[in-house]
LUMLUMKOL-932616 format. One line per 10 residues: number of its first residue (from 1); their letters; for each residue x, y negated, z of N, C-alpha, C. Coordinates in nm, 3 decimals. Last residue first. Layout:
BEGIN
NUM = A = X:Y:Z:X:Y:Z:X:Y:Z | ... .
***
This chain:
BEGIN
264 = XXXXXXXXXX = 2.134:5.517:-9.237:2.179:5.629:-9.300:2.153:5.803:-9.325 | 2.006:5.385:-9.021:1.984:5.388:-9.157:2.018:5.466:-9.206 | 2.184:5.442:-8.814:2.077:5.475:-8.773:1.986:5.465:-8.947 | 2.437:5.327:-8.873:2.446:5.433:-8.878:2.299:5.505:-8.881 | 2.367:5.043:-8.944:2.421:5.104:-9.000:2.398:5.263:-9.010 | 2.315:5.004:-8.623:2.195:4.976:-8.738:2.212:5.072:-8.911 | 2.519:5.004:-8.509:2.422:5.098:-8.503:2.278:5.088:-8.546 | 2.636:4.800:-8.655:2.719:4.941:-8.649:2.634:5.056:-8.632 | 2.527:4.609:-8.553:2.529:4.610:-8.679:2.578:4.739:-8.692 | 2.596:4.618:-8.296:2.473:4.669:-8.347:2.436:4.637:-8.465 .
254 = XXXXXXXXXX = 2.882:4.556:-8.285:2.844:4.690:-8.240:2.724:4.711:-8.279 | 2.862:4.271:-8.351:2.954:4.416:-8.408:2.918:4.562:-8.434 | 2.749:4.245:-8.124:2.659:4.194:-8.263:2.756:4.287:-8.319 | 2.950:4.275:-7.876:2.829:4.346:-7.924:2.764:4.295:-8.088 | 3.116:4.145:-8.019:3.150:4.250:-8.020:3.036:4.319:-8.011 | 3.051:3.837:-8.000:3.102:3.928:-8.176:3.130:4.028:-8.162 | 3.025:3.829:-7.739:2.940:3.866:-7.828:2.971:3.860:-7.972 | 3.279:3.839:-7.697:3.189:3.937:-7.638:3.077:3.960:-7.744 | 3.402:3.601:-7.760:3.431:3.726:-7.784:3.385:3.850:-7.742 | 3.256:3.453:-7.635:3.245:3.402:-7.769:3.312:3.548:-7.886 .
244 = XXXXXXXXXX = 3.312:3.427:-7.344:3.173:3.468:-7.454:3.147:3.494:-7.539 | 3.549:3.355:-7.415:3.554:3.479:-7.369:3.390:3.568:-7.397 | 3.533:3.137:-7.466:3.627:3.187:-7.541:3.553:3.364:-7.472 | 3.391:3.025:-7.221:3.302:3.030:-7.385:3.409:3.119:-7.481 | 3.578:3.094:-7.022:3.470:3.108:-7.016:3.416:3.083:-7.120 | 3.747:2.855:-7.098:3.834:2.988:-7.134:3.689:3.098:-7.137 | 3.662:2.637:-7.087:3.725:2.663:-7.228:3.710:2.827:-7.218 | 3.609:2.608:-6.805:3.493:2.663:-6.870:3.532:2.707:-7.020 | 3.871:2.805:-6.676:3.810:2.708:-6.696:3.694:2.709:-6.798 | 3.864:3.059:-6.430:3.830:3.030:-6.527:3.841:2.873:-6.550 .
234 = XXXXXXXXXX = 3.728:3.132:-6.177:3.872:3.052:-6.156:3.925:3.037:-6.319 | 3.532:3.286:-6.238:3.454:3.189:-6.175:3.626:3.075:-6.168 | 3.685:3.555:-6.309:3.628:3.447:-6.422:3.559:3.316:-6.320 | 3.826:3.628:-6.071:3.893:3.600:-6.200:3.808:3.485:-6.287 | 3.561:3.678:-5.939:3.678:3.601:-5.905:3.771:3.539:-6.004 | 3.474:3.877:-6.099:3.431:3.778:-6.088:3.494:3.670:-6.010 | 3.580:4.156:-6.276:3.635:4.062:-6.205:3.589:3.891:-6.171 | 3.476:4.307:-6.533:3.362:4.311:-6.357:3.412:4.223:-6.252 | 3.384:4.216:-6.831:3.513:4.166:-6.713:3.444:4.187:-6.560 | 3.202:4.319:-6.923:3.296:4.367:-7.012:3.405:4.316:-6.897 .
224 = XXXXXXXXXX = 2.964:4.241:-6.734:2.966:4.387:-6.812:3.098:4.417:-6.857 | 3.018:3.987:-6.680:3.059:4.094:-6.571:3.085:4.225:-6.611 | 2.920:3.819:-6.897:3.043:3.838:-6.933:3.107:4.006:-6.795 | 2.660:3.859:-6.817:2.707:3.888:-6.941:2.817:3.940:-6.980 | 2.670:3.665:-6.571:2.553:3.810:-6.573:2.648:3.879:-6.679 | 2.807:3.471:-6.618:2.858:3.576:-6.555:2.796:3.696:-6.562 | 2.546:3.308:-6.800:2.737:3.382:-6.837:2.815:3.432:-6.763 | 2.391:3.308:-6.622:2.354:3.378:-6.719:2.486:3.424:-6.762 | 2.501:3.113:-6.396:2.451:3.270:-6.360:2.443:3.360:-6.463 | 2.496:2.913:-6.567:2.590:2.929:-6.456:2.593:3.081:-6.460 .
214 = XXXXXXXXXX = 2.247:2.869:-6.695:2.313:2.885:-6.725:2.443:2.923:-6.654 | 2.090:2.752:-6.347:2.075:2.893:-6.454:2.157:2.980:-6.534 | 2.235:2.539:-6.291:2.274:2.667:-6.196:2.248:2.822:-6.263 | 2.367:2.396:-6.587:2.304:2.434:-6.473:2.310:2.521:-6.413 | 2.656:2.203:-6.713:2.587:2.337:-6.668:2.471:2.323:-6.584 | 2.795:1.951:-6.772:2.720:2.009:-6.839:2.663:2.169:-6.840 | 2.910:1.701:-6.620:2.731:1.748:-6.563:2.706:1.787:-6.701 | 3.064:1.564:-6.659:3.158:1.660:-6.601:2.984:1.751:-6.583 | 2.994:1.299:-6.786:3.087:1.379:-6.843:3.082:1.519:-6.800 | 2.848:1.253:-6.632:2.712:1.256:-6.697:2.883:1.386:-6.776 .
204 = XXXXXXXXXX = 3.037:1.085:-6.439:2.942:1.152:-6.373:2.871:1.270:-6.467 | 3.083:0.874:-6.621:3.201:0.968:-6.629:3.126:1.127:-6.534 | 2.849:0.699:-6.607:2.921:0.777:-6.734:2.988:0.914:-6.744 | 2.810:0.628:-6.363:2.737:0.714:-6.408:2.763:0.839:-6.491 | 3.098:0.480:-6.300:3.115:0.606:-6.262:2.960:0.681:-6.331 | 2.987:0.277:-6.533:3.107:0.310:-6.572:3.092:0.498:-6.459 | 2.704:0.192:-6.362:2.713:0.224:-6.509:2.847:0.296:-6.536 | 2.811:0.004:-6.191:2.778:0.139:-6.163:2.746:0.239:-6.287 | 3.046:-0.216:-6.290:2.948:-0.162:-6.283:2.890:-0.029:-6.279 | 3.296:-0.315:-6.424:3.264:-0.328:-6.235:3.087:-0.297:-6.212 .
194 = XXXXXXXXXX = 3.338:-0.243:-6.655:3.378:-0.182:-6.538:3.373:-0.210:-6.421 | 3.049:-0.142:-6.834:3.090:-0.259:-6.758:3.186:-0.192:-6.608 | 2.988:-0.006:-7.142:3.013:-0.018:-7.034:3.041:-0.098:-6.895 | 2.777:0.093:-7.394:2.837:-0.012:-7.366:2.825:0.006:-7.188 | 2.694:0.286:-7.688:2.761:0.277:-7.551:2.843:0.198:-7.472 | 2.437:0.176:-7.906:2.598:0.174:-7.879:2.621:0.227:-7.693 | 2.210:0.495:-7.992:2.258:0.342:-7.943:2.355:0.347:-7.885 | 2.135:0.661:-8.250:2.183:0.680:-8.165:2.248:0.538:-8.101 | 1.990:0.783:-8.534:1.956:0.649:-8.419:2.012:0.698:-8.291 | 2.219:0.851:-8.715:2.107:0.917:-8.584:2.061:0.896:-8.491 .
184 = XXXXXXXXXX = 2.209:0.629:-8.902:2.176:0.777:-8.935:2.129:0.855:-8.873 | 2.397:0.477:-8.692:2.219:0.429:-8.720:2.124:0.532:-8.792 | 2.504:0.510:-8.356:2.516:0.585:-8.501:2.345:0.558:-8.549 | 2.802:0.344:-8.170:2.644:0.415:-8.198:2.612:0.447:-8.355 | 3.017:0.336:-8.081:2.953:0.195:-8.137:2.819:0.261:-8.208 | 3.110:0.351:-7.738:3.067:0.429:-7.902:2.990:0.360:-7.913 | 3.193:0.224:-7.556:3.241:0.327:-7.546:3.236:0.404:-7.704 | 3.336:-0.142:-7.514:3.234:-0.048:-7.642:3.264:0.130:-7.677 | 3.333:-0.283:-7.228:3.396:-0.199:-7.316:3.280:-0.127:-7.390 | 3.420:-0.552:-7.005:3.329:-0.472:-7.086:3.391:-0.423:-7.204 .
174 = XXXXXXXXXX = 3.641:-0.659:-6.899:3.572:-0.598:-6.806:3.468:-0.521:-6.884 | 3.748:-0.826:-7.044:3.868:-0.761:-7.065:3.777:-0.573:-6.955 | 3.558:-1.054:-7.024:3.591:-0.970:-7.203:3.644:-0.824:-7.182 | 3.657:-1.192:-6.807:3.499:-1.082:-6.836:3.493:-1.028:-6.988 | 3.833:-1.324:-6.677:3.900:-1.212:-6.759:3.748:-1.140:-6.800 | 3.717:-1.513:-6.588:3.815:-1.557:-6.702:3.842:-1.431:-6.768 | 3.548:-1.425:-6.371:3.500:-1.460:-6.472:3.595:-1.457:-6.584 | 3.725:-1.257:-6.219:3.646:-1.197:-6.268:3.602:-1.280:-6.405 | 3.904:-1.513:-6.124:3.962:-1.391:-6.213:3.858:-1.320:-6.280 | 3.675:-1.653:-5.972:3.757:-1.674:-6.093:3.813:-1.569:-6.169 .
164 = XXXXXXXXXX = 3.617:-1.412:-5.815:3.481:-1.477:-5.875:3.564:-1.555:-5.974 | 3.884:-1.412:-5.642:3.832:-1.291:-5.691:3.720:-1.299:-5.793 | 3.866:-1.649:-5.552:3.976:-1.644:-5.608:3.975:-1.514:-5.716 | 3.681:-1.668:-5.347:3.650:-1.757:-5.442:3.746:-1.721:-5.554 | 3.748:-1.472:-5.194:3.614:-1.409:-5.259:3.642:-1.491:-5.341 | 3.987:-1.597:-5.072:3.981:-1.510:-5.123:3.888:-1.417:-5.229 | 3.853:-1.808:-4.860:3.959:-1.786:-4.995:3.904:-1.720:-5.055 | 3.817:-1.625:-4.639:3.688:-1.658:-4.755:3.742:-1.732:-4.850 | 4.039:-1.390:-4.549:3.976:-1.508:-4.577:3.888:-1.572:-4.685 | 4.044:-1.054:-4.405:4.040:-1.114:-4.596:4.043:-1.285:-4.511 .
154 = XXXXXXXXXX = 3.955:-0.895:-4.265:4.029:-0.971:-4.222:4.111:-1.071:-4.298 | 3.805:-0.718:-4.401:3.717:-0.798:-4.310:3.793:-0.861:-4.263 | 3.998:-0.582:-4.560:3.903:-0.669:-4.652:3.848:-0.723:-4.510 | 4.094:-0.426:-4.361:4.168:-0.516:-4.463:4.108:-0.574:-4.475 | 3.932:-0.239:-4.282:3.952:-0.287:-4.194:4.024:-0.432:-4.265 | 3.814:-0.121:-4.503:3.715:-0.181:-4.429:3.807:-0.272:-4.358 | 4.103:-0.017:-4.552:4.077:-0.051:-4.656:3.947:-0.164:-4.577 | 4.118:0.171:-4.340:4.210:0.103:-4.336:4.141:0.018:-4.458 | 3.875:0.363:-4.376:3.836:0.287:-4.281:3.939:0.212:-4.266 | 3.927:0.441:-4.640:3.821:0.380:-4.609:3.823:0.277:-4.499 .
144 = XXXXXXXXXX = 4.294:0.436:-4.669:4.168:0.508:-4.642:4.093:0.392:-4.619 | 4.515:0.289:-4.928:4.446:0.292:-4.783:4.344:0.371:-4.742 | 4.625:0.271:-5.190:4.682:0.367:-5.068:4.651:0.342:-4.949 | 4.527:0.030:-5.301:4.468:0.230:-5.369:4.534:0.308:-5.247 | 4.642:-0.162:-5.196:4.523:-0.137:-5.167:4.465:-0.013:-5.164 | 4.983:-0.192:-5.097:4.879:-0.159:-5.155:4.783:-0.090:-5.145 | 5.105:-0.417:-4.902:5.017:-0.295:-4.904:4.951:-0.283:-5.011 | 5.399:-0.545:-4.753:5.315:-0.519:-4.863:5.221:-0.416:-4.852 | 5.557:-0.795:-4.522:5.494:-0.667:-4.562:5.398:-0.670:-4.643 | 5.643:-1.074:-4.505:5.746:-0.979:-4.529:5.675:-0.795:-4.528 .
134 = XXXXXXXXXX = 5.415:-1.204:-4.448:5.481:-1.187:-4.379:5.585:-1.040:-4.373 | 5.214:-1.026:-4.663:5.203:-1.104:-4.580:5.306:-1.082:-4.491 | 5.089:-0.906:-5.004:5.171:-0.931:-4.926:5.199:-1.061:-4.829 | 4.853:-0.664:-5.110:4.865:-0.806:-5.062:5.016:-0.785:-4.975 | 4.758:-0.562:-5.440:4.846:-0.542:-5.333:4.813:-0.683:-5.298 | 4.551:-0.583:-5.618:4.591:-0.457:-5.624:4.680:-0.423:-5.492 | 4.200:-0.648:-5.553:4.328:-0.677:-5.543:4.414:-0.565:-5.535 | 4.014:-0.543:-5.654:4.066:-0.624:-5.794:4.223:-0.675:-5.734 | 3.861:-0.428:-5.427:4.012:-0.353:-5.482:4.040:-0.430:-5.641 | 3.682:-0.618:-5.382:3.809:-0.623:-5.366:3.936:-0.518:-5.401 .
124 = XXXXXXXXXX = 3.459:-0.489:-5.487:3.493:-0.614:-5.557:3.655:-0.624:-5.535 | 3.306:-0.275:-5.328:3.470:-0.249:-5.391:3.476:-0.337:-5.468 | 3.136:-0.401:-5.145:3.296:-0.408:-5.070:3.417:-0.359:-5.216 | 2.936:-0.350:-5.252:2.965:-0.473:-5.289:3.114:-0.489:-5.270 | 2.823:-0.003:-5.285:2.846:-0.087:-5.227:2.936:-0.252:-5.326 | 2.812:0.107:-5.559:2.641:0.079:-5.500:2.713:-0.036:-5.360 | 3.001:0.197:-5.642:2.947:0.340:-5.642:2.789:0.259:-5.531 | 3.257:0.122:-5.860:3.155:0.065:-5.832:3.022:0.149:-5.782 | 3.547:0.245:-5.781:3.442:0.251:-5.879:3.324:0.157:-5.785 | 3.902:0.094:-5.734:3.725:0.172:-5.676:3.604:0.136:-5.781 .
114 = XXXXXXXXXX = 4.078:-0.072:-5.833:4.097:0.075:-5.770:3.972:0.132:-5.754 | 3.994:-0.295:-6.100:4.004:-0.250:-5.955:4.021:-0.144:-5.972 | 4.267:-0.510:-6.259:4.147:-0.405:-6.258:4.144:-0.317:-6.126 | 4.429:-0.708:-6.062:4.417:-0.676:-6.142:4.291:-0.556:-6.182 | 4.634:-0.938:-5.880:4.503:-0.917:-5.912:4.493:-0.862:-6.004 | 4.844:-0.983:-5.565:4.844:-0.929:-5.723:4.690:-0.893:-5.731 | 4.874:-1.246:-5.317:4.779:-1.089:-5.396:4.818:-1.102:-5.538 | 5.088:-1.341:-5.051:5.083:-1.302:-5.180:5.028:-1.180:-5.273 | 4.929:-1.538:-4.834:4.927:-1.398:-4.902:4.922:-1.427:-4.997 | 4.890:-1.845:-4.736:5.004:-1.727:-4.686:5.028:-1.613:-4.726 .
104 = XXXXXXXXXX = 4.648:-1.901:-4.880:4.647:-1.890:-4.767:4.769:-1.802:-4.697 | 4.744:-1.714:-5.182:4.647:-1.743:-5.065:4.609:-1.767:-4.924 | 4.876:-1.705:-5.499:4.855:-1.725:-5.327:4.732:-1.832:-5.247 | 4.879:-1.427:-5.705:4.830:-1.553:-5.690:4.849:-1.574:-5.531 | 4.950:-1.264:-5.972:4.992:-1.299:-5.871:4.916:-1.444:-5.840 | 4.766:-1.061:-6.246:4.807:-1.203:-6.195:4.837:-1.243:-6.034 | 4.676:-0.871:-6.499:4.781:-0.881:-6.364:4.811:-1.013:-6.334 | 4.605:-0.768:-6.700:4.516:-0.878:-6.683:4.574:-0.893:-6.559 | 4.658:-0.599:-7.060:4.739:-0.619:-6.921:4.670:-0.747:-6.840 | 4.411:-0.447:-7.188:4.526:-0.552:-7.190:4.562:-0.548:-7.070 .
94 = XXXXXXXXXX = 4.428:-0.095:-7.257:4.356:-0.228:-7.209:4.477:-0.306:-7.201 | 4.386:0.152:-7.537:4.483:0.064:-7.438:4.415:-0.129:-7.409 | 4.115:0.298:-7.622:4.167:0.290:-7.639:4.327:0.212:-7.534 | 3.831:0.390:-7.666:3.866:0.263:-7.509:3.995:0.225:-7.575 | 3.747:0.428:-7.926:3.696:0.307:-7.886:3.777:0.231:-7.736 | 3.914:0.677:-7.872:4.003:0.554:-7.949:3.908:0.461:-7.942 | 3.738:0.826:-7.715:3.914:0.786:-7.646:3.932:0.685:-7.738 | 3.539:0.868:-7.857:3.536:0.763:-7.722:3.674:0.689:-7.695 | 3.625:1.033:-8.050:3.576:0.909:-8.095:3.581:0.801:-7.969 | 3.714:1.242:-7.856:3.787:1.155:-7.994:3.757:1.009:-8.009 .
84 = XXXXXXXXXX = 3.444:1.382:-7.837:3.538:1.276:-7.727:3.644:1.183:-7.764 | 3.229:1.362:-8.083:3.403:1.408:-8.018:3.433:1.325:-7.924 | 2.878:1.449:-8.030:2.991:1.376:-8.039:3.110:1.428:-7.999 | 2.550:1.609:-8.072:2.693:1.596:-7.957:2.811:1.522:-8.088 | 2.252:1.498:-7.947:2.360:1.503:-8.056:2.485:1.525:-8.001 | 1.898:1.534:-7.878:2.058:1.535:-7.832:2.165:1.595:-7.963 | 1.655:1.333:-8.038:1.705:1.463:-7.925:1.887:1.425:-7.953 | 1.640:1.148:-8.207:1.600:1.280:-8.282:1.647:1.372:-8.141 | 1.716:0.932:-8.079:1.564:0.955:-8.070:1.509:1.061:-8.156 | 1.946:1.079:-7.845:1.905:1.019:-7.968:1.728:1.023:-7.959 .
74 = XXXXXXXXXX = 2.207:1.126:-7.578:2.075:1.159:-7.648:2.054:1.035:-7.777 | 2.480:1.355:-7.653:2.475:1.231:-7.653:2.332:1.221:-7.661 | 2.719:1.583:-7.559:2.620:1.587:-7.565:2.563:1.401:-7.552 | 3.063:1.598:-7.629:2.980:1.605:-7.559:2.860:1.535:-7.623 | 3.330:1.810:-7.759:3.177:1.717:-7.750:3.120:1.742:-7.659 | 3.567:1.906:-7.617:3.603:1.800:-7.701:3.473:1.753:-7.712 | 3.618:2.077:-7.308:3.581:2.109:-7.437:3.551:1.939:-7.481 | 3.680:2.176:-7.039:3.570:2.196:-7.065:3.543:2.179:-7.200 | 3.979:2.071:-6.996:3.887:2.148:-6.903:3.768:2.271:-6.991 | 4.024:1.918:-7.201:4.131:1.985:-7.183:4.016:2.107:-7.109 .
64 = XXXXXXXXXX = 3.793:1.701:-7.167:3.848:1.772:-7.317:3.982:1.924:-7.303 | 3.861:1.658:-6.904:3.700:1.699:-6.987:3.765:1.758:-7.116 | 4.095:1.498:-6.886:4.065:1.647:-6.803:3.965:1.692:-6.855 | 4.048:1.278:-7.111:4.151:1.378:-7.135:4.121:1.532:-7.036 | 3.899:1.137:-6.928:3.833:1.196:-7.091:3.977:1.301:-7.082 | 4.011:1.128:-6.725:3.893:1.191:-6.700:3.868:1.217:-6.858 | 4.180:0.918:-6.790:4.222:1.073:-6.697:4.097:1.168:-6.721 | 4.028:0.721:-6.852:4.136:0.714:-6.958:4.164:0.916:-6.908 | 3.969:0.629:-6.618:3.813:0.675:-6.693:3.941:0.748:-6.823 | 4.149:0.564:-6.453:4.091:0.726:-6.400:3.988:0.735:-6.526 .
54 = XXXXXXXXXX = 4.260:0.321:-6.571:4.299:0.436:-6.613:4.232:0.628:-6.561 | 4.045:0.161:-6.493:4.072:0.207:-6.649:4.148:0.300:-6.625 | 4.085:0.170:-6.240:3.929:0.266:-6.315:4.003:0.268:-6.450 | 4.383:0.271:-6.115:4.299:0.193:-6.143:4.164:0.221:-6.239 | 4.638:0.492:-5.927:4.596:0.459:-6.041:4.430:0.370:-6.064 | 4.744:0.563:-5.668:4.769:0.397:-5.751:4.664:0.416:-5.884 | 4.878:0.884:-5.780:4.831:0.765:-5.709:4.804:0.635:-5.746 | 4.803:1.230:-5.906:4.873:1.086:-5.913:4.794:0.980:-5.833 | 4.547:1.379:-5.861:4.743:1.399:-5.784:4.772:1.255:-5.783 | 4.215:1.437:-5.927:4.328:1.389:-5.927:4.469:1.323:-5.876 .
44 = XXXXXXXXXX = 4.037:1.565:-5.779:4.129:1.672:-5.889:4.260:1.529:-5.931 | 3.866:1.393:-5.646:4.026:1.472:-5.558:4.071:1.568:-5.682 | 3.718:1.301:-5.876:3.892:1.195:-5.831:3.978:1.271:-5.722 | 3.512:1.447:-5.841:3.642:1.411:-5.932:3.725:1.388:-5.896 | 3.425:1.357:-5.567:3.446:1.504:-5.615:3.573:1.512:-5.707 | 3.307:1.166:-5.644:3.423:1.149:-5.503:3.477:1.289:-5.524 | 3.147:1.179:-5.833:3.289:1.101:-5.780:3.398:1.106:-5.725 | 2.977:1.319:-5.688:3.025:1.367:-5.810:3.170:1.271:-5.805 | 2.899:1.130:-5.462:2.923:1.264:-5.436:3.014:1.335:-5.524 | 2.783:0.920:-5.609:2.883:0.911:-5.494:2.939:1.071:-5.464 .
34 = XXXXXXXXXX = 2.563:1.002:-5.745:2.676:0.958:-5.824:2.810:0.940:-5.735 | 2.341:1.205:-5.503:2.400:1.074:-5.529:2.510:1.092:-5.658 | 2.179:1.466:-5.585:2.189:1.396:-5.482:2.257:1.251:-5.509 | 2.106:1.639:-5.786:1.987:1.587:-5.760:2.051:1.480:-5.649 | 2.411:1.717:-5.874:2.305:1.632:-6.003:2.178:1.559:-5.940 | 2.511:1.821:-5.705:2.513:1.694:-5.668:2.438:1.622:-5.768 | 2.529:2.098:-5.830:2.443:2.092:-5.716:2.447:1.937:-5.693 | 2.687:2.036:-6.074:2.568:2.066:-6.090:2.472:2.065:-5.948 | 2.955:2.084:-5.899:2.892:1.951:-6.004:2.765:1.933:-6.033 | 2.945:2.319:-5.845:2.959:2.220:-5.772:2.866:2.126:-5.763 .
24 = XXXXXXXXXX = 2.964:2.431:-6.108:2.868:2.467:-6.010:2.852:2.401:-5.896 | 3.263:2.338:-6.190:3.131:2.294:-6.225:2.981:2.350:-6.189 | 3.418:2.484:-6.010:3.382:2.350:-5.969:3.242:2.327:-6.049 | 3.365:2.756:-6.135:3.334:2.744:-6.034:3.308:2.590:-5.978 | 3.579:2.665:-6.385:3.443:2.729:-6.410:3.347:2.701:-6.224 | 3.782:2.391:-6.237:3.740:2.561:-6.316:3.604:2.542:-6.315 | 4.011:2.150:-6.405:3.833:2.189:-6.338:3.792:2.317:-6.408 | 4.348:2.137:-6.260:4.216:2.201:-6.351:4.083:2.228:-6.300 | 4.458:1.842:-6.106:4.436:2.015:-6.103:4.357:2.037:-6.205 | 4.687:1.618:-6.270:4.592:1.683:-6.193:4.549:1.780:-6.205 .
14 = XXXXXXXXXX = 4.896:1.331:-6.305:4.918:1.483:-6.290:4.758:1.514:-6.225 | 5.036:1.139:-6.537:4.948:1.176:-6.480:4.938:1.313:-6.445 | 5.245:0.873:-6.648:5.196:0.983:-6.651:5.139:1.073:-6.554 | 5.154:0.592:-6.894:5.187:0.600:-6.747:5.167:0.755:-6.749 | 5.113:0.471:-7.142:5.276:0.517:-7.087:5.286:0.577:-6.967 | 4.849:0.366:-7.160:4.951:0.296:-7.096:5.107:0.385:-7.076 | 4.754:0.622:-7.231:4.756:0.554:-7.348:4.862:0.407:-7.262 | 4.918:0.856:-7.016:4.812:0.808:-7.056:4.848:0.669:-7.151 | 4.970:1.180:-7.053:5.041:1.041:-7.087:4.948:0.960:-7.109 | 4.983:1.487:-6.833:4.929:1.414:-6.944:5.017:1.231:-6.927 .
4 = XXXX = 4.973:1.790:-6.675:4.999:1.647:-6.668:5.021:1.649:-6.831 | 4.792:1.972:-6.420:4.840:1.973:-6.607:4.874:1.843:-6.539 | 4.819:2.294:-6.240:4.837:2.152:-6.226:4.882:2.121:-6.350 | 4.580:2.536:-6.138:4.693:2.499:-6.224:4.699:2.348:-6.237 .
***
């Protein structure tokens, strides 16, 4: 099923639903790379062009819609869960940091990058959003890898110097206070950096709340009263705890019933 949403920029957004089944996915890439989970995400998402602030802005909203409003936070009393609420209005709407600039014959628009920061150095340059040369434009978010490799190596060393200014002037506009932390439950602030591997960890840690165990245990359960496992694995996980959630007030129902009767 395809939802669309408004993101806190006005802009609007379309992407698939994360079922019950993806997050079994999700859970097998927990032991392998942050690259994997990523790259995973972002094909649930349709719309194009869009920039980290706004995929991190997409991603709280698909988590809360998907899978449910807290998430799990650690503390030095153990794990606390939090509203996603609270995150969305710490990010809240970023400033506008768009600046045309020329270079050597190219006209680049500069602005928050297209690519997460996933360990290589190369996604510095998606800060450019478009280059235009000789009466043709490209934007950057609409290149494959190997069109995107091929761009940037034909860059001029300009260009890095021009990318190391913007970065610096705008470095306020690059760190963000996800949750300003909680001293009642010693819980420390959440502080992000969007050109840092830190930002996809985050969103990584969002979508990583099953294991393969648990996975198995709520189909084991739910199969008894729904034998359609197809059906429920195409579930979203909302609908999957709703459905737990009504199972077991039925059995507990039921053996209060035959506790009842067996007393009597």
């Amino acid at each position: 099923m395809v939802l669309s949403f408004i993101l806190p920029n006005k802009k609007e957004v379309f992407v698939n639903e994360i079922l019950y089944k993806d997050l079994r996915k999700i859970s097998l890439y927990r032991d392998s790379t942050t690259v994997g989970i990523i790259n995973f995400l972002e094909s649930f998402i349709l719309t194009k062009n869009l920039n980290v602030v706004e995929k991190l802005s997409t991603f709280f909203i698909l988590r809360e819609r998907c899978i449910g409003e807290n998430i799990s936070v650690g503390s030095k009393k153990g794990n606390v869960n939090i509203e996603l609420g609270f995150l969305k209005k710490n990010v809240g709407v970023f400033d506008d940091i768009s600046e045309t600039v020329d270079i050597e014959g190219m006209r680049c628009v500069l602005n928050y990058p297209s690519k997460f920061n996933l360990g290589s150095t190369d996604f510095i340059f998606s800060l450019i959003e478009s280059i235009e040369f000789e009466g043709e434009k490209i934007l950057i978010s609409n290149l494959t890898d190997s069109e995107y490799d091929e761009v940037i190596n034909k860059l001029p060393e300009a260009v890095f110097r021009y990318l190391e200014d913007f970065v610096q002037r705008n470095k306020a506009h690059f760190e963000i206070l996800v949750f300003e932390g909680r001293e009642s439950l010693e819980i420390d602030k959440i502080r992000l950096n969007l050109l840092d591997i830190s930002l996809p960890m985050f969103i990584a840690r969002l979508f990583d709340c099953i294991d393969g165990t648990n996975y198995r245990e709520m189909l084991f359960v739910l199969c008894k009263r729904i034998p359609d496992i197809t059906f429920l694995i195409n579930c979203t996980y909302l609908e999957i705890e709703d459905f737990y959630k009504m199972y077991s007030d039925e059995i507990e129902k039921q053996t209060a019933n035959l506790q009842k009767e067996n007393s009597s």
